[in-house]
N, C-alpha and C positions, 0 to 999 in steps of 0.2 A: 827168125831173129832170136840171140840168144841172150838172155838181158843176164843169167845170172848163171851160173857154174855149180851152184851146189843151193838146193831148195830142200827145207825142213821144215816139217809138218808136224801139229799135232795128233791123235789119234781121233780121243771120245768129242763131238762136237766138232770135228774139225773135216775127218775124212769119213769117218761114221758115226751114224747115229745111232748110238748104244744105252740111252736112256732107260726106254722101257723094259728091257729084258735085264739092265742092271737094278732095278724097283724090283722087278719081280723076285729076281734071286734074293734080294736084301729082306723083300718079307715072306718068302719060303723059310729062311734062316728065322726072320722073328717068329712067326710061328710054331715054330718047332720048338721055340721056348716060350709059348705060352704067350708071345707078348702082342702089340696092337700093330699096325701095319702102318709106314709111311705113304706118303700120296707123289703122284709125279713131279709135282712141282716143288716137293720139297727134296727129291730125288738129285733132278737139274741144277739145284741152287748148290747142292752137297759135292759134286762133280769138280775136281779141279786138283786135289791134292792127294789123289793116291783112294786106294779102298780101304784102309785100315783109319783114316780120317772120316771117311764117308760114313763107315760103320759108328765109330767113337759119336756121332752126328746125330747118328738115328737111334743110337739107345740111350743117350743122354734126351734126347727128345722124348721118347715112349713108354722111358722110367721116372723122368722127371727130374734126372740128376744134370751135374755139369760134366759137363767135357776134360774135363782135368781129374774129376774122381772115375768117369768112368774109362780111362787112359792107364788108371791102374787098377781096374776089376778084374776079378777072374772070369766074369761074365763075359768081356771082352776077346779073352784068350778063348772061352770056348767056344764062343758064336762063330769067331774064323775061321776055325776049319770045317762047320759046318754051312756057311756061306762059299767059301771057295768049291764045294760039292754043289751047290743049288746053282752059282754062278759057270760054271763049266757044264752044267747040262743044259741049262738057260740059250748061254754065248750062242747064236746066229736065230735062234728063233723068233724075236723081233726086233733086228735091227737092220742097218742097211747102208750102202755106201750113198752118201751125199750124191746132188745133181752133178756132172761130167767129173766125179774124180778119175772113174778108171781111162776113161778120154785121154785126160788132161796128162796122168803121169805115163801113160803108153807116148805121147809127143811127147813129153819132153826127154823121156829116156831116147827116143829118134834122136832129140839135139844132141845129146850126151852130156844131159846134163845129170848130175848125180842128183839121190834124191833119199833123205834121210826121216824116219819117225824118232823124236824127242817127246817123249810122254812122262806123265806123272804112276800110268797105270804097273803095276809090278808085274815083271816077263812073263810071269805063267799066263796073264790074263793077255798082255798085250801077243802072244803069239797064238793062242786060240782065236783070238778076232782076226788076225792079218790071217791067218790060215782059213778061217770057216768066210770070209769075203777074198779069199785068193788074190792077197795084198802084200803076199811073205816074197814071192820072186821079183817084186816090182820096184820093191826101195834097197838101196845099197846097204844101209847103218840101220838098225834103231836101238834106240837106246831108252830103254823104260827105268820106273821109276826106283828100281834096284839095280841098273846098272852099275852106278859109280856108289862112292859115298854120301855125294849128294844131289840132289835133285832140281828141280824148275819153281822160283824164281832164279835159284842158281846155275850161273851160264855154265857151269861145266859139260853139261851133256852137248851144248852149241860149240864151244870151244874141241872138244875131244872131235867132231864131226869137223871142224873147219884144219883139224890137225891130220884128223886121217886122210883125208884130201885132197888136201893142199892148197885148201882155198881161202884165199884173204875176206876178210870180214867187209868188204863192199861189194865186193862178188857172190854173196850170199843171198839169202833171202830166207824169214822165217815166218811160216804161213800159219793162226791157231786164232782162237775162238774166246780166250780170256785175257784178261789182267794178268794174268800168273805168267804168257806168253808174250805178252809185253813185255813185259818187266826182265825176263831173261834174254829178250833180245835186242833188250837195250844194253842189258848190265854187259852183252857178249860183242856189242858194239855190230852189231847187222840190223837190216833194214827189216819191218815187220810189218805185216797185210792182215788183216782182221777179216774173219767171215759173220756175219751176225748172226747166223743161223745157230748156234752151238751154246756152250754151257759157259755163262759170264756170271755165275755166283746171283744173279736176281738183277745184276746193272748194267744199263746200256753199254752196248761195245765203244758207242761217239764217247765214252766218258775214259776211255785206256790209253788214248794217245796214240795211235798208232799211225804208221807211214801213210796206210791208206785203209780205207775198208771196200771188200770186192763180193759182188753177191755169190760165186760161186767160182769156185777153183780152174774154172776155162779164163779169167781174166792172165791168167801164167800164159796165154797165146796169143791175147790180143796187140795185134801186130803196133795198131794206135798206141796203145796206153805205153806198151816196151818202145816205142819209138823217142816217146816224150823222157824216157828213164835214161836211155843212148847218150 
């Protein structure tokens, strides 16, 4: 049974779990400039809007300043590209694809259904992970967090996938792990599935509003549940 025509997923927290090996890389980089190291759980909270947020995040925390001054330091400019070096040697050494993704998108590519990544993470990073978890042949689109001009809450990365396609916005379905993927998949007018496994900024998934929340990405098969959606 085929409930939906075109399925969009987020990346970090949604189809992998790339937490720990993005901490690592974040305090490789601080260390190289001398400075204190962030913990994982402030890592997880940081996750949702891109790496060059996440960084502004952790060195406003470790310097003591705010996020708006540290937005225009040069401390800022130079840690990035020594992060993007820590984090590309980092990428697949502890991370991992959630329970039944690679299952889940092997069926439903059998339906023919099309199958799209909408991420906040910027392309370089997001095709090193689809590539080091052999995840780049299996989705149709992705669209990371420099693809367009703008990004997630902004439906534009939902809308440009529902355009190349050719699928109407009830025929859709958008699968992710925060508020940020709520909220773009309401503003794009498709139905949204919450996993709680993943990186919700520090707050409960039951608190995003979403269509439903599913423990893991085989509920796209359950024959039941797409019955009740029919």
């Amino acid at each position: 049974m085929k409930a939906f025509d075109l399925v969009m997923f987020d990346l970090d927290g949604t189809l992998v779990e790339t937490a720990p090996e993005i901490m690592d890389a974040v305090n490789d980089a601080l260390q190289r400039f001398s400075l204190p190291g962030v913990t994982q759980k402030q890592v997880d909270d940081w996750i949702g809007h891109g790496t060059l947020e996440l960084l502004v995040k952790a060195l406003a925390l470790v310097t003591g300043s705010t996020p708006e001054a540290v937005r225009g330091s040069a401390l800022l400019n130079q840690i990035l590209p020594v992060y993007n070096m820590a984090y590309n040697a980092r990428c697949g050494t502890r991370s991992h694809l959630y329970p039944q993704v690679r299952e889940t998108l092997v069926a439903l590519r059998e339906q023919g259904t099309k199958l799209a990544v909408v991420t906040n993470k910027e392309g370089r990073y997001t095709q090193v992970v689809l590539d080091v978890h052999h995840l780049s042949d299996m989705v149709d689109a992705v669209i990371s967090g420099d693809t367009l001009p703008t990004k997630k809450p902004n439906p534009a990365g939902v809308t440009h996938c529902l355009a190349q396609f050719g699928v109407a916005a009830d025929r859709a379905l958008f699968v992710g792990d925060s508020s940020i993927d709520v909220a773009t998949a309401r503003a794009a007018g498709v139905p949204v599935w919450m996993l709680p496994y993943g990186y919700n900024m520090g707050e409960p998934v039951e608190a995003c509003g979403s269509d439903r929340i599913i423990q893991d990405i085989s509920a796209l098969l359950n024959r039941e549940l797409l019955t009740q959606l029919a």
